[in-house]
C-alpha positions in Angstrom: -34.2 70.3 -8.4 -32.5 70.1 -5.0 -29.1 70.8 -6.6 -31.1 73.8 -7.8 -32.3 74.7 -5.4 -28.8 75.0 -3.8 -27.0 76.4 -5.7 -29.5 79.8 -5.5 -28.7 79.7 -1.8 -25.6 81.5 -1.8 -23.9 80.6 1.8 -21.6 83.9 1.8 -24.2 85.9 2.2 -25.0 84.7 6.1 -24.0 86.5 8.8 -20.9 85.9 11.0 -23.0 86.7 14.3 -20.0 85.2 17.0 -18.8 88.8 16.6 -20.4 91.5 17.9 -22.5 93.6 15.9 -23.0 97.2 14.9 -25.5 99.4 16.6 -28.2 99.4 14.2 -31.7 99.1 16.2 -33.6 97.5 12.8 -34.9 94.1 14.1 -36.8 93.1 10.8 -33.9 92.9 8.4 -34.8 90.3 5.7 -33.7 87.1 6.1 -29.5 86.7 4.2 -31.7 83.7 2.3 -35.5 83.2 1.5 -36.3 80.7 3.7 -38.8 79.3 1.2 -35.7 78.0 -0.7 -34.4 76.3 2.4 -38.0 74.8 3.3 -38.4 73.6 -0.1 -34.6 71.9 0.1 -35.6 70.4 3.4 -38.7 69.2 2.0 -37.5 66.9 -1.1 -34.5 65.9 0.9 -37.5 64.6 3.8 -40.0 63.4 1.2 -36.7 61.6 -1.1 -35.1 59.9 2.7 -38.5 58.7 4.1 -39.0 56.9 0.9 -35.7 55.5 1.4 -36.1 54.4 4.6 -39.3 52.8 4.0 -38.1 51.0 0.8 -35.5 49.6 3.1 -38.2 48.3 5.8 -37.3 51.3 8.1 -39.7 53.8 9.5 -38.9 57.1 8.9 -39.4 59.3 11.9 -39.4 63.2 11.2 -37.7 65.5 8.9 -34.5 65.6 7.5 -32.2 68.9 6.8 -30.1 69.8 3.9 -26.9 70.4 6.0 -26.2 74.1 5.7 -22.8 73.4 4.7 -23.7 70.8 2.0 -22.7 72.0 -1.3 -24.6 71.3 -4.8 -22.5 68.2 -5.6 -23.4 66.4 -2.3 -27.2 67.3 -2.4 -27.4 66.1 -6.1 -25.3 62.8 -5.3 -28.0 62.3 -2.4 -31.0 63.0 -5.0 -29.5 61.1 -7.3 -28.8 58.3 -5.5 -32.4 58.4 -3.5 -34.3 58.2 -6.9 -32.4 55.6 -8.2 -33.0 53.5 -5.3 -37.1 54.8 -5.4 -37.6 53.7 -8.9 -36.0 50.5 -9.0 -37.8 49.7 -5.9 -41.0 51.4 -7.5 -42.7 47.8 -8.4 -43.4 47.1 -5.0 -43.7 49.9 -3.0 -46.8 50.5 -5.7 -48.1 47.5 -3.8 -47.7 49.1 -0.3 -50.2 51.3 1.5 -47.1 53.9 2.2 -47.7 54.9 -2.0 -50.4 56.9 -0.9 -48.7 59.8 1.3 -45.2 59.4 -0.7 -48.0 60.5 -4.2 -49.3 63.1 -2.2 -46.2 64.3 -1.1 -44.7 64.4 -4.8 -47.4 65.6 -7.3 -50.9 66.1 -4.4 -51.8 69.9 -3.9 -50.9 71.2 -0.7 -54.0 72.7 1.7 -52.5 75.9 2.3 -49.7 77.9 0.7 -47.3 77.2 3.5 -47.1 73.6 2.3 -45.4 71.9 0.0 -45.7 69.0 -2.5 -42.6 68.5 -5.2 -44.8 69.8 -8.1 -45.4 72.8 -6.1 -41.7 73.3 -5.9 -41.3 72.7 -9.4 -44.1 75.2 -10.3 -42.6 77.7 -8.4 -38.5 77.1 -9.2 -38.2 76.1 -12.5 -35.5 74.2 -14.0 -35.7 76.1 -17.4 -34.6 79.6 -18.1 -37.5 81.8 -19.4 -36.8 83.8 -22.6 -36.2 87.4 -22.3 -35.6 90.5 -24.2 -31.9 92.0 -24.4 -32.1 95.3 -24.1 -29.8 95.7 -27.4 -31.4 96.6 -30.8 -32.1 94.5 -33.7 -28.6 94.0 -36.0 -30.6 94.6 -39.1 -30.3 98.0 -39.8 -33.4 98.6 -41.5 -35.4 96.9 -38.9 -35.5 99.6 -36.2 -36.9 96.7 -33.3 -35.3 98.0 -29.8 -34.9 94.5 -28.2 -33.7 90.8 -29.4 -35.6 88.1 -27.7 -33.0 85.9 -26.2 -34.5 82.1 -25.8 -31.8 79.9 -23.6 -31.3 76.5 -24.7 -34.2 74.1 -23.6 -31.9 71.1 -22.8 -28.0 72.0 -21.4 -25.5 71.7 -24.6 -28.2 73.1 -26.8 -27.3 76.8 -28.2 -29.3 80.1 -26.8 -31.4 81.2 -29.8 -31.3 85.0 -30.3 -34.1 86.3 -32.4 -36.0 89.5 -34.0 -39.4 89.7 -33.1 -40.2 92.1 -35.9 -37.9 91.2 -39.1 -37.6 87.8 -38.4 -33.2 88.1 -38.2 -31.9 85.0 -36.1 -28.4 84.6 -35.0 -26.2 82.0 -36.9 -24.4 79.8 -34.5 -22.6 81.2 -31.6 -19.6 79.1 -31.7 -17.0 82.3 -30.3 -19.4 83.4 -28.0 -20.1 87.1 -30.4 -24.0 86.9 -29.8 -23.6 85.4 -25.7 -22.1 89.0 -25.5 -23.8 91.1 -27.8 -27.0 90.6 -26.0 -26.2 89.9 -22.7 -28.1 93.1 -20.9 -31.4 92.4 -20.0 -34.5 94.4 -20.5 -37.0 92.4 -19.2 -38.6 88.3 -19.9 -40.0 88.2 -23.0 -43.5 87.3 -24.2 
């Protein structure tokens, strides 16, 4: 999830301000990124580090930051690396009072909306693509439906299912990438 979350922070949209700037007099431009994203990154990395550190008989002190310019690879290395060290050592830090704020902090529900826990992240970023509705019609010519609903693959490797709603049609296997293209404009997320 933190390499996720990453990688829909795009860094080139920031703004260069060393230079000076134009004379616009707007003073409540939108932020270049949400900065729920960047809370939410700052929050696993903190909640996956102080686990870390107390695993390792430190106390952890604070918050941690995602580095702004850390890239995907080096968050997920850090994730990965964090939970394998937090599950191995899962056994006994069960058997340590500290369990009780690192399970709130993972699946507890937050008091207020400007909170977070990790399921509350996951709730509101999900890994999984929703299906949705290309805006292309139905290939079956007698069919008439306006819209294929396009379902992407629930596990990575897997194909994207294209289907008709109405007539029942569904795509044989994509293997040249035909049907990736065909319905590739989107109309809307699908039911």
């Amino acid at each position: 999830m933190l390499a996720h979350l990453r990688a829909m922070i795009d860094p080139l949209k920031g703004t260069d301000y060393s230079r000076e700037q134009g004379g616009g007099s707007r003073t409540d431009a939108p932020p270049p990124v949400p900065v729920e994203l960047l809370d939410a990154a700052d929050y696993i990395t903190t909640v996956l580090w102080s686990a870390v550190e107390v695993i390792e008989g430190r106390m952890p002190v604070g918050r941690m930051q995602v580095p702004v310019a850390a890239g995907v690879v080096v968050v997920h290395d850090f994730a990965e690396h964090a939970v394998q060290v937090i599950l191995e050592a899962l056994p006994r830090l069960s058997e340590r009072d500290e369990i009780v704020p690192f399970a709130d902090a993972v699946i507890g529900r937050p008091a207020s909306r400007d909170e977070w826990t990790l399921r509350t992240i996951f709730e509101r970023w999900s890994l999984r693509d929703e299906p949705w509705w290309a805006a292309q019609p139905c290939p079956v010519p007698s069919c008439g439906l306006r819209a294929v609903k396009v379902t992407p693959p629930e596990i990575p490797g897997d194909e994207t299912r294209y289907e008709c709603a109405k007539c029942g049609w569904v795509a044989p296997e994509d293997t040249d990438g035909f049907w990736a293209d065909a319905f590739s404009r989107r109309e809307g997320r699908a039911a």
